[in-house]
N, C-alpha and C positions, 0 to 999 in steps of 0.2 A: 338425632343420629347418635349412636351408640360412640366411644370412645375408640374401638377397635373398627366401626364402621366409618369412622372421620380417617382414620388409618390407613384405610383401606383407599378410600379416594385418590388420600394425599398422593397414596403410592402409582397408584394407575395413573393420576395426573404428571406422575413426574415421567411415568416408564413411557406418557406419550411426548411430553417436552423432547426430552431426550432422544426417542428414535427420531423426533423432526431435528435437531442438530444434528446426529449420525447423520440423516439423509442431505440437510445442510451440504457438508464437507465432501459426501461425494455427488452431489448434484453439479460440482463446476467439472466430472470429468468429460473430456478427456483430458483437460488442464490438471496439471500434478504435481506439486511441488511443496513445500516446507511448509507452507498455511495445511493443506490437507493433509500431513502427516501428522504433524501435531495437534492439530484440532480433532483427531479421531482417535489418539492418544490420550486427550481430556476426555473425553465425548464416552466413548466407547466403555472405559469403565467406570464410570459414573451408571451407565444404560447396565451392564450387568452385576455392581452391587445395589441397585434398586430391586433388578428382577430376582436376582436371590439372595434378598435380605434375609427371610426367613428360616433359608436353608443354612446360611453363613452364622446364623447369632450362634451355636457352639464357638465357632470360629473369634467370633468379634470378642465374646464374655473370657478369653484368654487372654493370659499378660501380652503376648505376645500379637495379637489380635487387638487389643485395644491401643496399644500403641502404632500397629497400622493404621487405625483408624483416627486416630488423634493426630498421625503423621497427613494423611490424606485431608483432613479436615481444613489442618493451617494452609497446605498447600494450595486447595482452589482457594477458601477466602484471601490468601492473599495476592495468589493469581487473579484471581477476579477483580480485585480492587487495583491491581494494577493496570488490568487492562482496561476499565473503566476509568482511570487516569489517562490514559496516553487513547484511548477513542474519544473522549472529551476534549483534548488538544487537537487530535487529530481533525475532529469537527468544525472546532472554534478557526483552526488554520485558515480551514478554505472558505470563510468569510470574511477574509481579509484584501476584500477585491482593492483594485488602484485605481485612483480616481482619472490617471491619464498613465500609462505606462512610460517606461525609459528604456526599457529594451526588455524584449522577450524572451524569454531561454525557454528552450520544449526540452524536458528533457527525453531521453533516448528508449525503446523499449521494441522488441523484438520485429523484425520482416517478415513477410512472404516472400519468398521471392526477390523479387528488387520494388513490394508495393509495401506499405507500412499494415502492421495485424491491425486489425481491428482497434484494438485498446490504444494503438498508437494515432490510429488515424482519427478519434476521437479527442487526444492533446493535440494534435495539431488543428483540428477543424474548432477548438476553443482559439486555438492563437490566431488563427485566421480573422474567427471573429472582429479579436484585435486591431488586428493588421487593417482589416475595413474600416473599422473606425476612426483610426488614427494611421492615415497614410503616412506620415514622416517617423513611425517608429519601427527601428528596427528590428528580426528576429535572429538571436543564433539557433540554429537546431543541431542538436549533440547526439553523439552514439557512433560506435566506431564500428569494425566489420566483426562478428564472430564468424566460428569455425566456418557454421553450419548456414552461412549467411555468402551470396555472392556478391555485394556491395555492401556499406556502410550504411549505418540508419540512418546519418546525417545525409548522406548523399541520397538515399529515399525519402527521406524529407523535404529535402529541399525540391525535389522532383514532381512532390504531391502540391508543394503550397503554391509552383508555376503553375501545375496545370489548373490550380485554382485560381490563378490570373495573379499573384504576389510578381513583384517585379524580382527577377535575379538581384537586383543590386540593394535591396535591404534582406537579402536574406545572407547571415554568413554561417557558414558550415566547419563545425566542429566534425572532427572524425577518427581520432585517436580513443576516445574513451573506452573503459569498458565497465564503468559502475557510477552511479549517482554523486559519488564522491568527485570523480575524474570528470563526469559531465561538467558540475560548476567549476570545477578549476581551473579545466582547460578553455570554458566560456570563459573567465575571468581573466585568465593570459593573453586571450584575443583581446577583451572588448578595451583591456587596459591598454592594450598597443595602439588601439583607434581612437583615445582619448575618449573612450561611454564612461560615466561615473558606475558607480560599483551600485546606484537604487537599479533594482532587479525585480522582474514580474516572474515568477516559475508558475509554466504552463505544463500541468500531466496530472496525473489521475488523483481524485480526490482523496484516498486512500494514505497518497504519497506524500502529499503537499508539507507536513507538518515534518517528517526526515527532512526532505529538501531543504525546508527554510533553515529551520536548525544547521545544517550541512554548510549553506550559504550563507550564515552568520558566523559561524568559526570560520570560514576564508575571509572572512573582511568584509562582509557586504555591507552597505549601505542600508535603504531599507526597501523590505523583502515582501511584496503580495504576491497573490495568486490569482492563477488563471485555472480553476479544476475542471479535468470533464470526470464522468459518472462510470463508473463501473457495473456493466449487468449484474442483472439481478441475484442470481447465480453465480456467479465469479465473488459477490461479494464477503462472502466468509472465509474462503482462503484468501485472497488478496488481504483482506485485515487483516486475518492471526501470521499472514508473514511478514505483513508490516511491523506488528509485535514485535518479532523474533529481530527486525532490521533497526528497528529504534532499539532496542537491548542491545545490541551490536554499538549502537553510535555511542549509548553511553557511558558502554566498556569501556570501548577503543575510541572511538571520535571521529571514526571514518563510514 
C-alpha cells in the first residue's frame, strides 16, 4: 500500500471511530445533561477536522492555523490522559467490595413519581442484596425532595427496600440532601448520633463509587467499600464524562 494509500485508511478509520462516539453521546437520549454536552463538544470536532482535513491544510499551514492545531493537540492528549487517570480509579474503586458491611448508605438519585428511576432502583436492589445477607446491618438511604419530585428519595427508598421485605427498623432515612456531598454528611450526622462507627459501605452506580469515597474520606470516614450496581449500556458514556466533570469539581473545590 502506497504511503497516501496507508493515509487514506487511517483517515476513514478514524471518520468511522468517531461518528460511533458521536452516536455514543446521543444514543443515552432522551437523558441530557453535562456528560452529553461535552462529550459532543470533544466528539464532534475531532469527526469534522478528520473529514476536512484536506480542505483545511491552507488553513492548518498558517501561523495562525498551526497554532490552533498545536493548541487542539495538547488539549485532547492531556484530556485524554486525564481521563484515563480518573476511569482507572474509577474502576479500581468498585472492586473494593467489604468483606461484611457496617452500615450501608445508598446514596440518592432521581424518582418517578413516589417509585425510585430505574438507575436508582438498581443501588438499592445492590444494597438489598446486602441487607440479605447480613440481617443485623443497617442501611441509611439519602436524597431529599426536589422541585420536580412529590416525595423525598429517601422516603421512596425506604418504601421500595419494605416492599422488598427489609424490616422498617434497619432502615433509616436521610431526607434533607440534595447532592452527594450532603448525602454523606448528613448519613454521618445520623449514624454518629446512633453510635455506627464512621467504616461505611457506599451503595450507587459504578460510575459514582470512586467521588463518593473520595467525598466520604474528607468527612472523616473510617474505611470506605463499595456496593456498585451497573449502568446501561447506553447511559454509559454520559454518565462517565459527567462523572469527569464531578471529580474536576471535587478537586477544585472539595465538595
Amino acid at each position: 500500500m502506497t504511503g497516501h494509500g496507508r493515509h487514506k485508511a487511517v483517515r476513514v478509520t478514524l471518520i468511522v471511530i468517531e461518528i460511533l462516539a458521536v452516536l455514543a453521546f446521543l444514543g443515552s437520549l432522551p437523558v441530557f445533561n453535562a456528560g452529553n454536552i461535552v462529550g459532543l463538544l470533544i466528539t464532534v470536532p475531532l469527526l469534522l477536522i478528520t473529514v476536512f482535513w484536506y480542505r483545511t491544510a491552507e488553513f492548518r499551514r498558517s501561523g495562525i492555523g498551526r497554532v490552533v492545531m498545536v493548541s487542539l493537540k495538547i488539549f485532547y492528549v492531556l484530556g485524554f490522559c486525564f481521563a484515563g487517570f480518573l476511569s482507572f480509579n474509577m474502576t479500581r474503586a468498585c472492586l473494593n467490595h467489604p468483606d461484611k458491611p457496617n452500615v450501608i448508605v445508598v446514596l440518592g438519585c432521581q424518582i418517578w413519581g413516589e417509585n425510585p428511576s430505574p438507575m436508582l432502583q438498581k443501588r438499592l436492589d445492590k444494597a438489598y442484596e446486602l441487607l440479605v445477607k447480613y440481617p443485623d446491618v443497617p442501611v441509611v438511604v439519602t436524597g431529599g425532595q426536589g422541585d420536580d419530585e412529590i416525595i423525598s428519595e429517601g422516603e421512596s427508598m425506604k418504601r421500595y427496600l419494605v416492599r422488598k421485605g427489609i424490616s422498617e427498623d434497619r432502615i433509616i432515612v436521610e431526607d434533607k440532601s440534595t447532592s452527594t456531598y450532603e448525602n454523606i454528611r448528613n448519613a454521618f450526622e445520623i449514624t454518629d448520633r446512633m453510635g455506627i462507627s464512621r467504616d461505611i459501605t457506599i451503595a450507587t452506580s459504578e460510575y459514582h463509587v470512586y467521588r463518593a469515597s473520595l467525598i466520604a474520606k474528607s468527612q472523616g470516614a473510617g474505611e470506605v467499600t463499595s456496593a456498585p450496581s451497573y449502568t446501561d449500556f447506553n447511559l454509559i458514556p454520559t454518565f462517565w464524562v459527567r462523572e469527569w466533570l464531578g471529580l474536576s469539581h471535587f478537586f477544585v473545590f472539595g465538595t
